[in-house]
N, C-alpha and C positions, 0 to 999 in steps of 0.2 A: 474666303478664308484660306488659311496657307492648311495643306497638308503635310503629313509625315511622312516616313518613307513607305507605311503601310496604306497609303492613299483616303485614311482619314481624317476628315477636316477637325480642326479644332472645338469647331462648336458641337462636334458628336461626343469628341473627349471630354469635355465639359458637360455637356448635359449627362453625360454616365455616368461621370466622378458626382454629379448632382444626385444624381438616382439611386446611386450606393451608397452614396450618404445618409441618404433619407432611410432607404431599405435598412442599413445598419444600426439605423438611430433606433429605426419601428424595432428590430430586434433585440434592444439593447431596453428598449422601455418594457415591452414586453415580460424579459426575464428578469425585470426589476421585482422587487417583491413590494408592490405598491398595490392598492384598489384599483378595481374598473373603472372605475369615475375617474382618480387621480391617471392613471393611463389613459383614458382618451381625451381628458383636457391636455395632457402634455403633446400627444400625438398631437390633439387640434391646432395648441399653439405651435408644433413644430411647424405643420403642414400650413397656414398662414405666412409663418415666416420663408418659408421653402418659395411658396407662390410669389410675396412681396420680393423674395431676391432675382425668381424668375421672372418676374414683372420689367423691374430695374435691369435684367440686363437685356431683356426685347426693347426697350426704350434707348440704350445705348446703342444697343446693333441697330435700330432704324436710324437714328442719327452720325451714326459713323457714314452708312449706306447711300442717306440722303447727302451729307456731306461729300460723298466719293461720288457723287454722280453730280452736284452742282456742279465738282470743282473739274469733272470731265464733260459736263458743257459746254464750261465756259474754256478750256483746251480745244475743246472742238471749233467753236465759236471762232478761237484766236487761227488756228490750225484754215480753216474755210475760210476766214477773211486775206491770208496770206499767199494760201493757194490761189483764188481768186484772183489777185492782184499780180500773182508770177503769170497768169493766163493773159489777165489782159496787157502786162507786158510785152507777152509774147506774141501776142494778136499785133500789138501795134510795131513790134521790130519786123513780123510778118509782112505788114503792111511799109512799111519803111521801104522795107528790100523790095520789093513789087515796084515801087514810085521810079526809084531807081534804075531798074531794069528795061522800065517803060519810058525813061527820059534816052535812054542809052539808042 
């Protein structure tokens, strides 16, 4: 993930901006003038909803990751077959010049 100039990753920034949401929300139901019962079914459904978004965005980031690493595979993959093929070219101009030398 990119950092800022403070050397923290994006997904720390996000999960904070996550966590103070939540903390904020707890505090905000809290000094609500509701019941205990109507306070902790709203916490409960906050905290469900909180989890389900956190859910979805670990499902995104493995698939971004998994994504980023197919696609530097198969760069690799391309990258080693090319290298590969400059080698044994070079093997064989190697061997060219040798023939040559030895004909001489």
């Amino acid at each position: 993930m990119a950092n800022n100039d403070n050397g923290i990753s994006a997904g720390t920034v996000l999960l904070s901006f996550l966590a103070g949401a939540a903390v904020g929300a707890g505090v905000a139901l809290l000094a609500s003038p509701k019941t205990g019962k109507e306070i902790r079914e709203k916490i409960a459904g906050l905290t469900e909803d909180a989890v389900g978004k956190i859910k979805e965005y670990v499902v995104e980031a493995q698939d971004k990751i998994k994504t980023t690493l197919d696609d530097g595979k198969e760069v690799l993959k391309e990258k080693t077959s090319i290298l590969s093929s400059a080698i044994e070219a070079g093997k064989e101009a190697i061997e060219r010049e040798k023939e040559k030398y030895r004909g001489v």
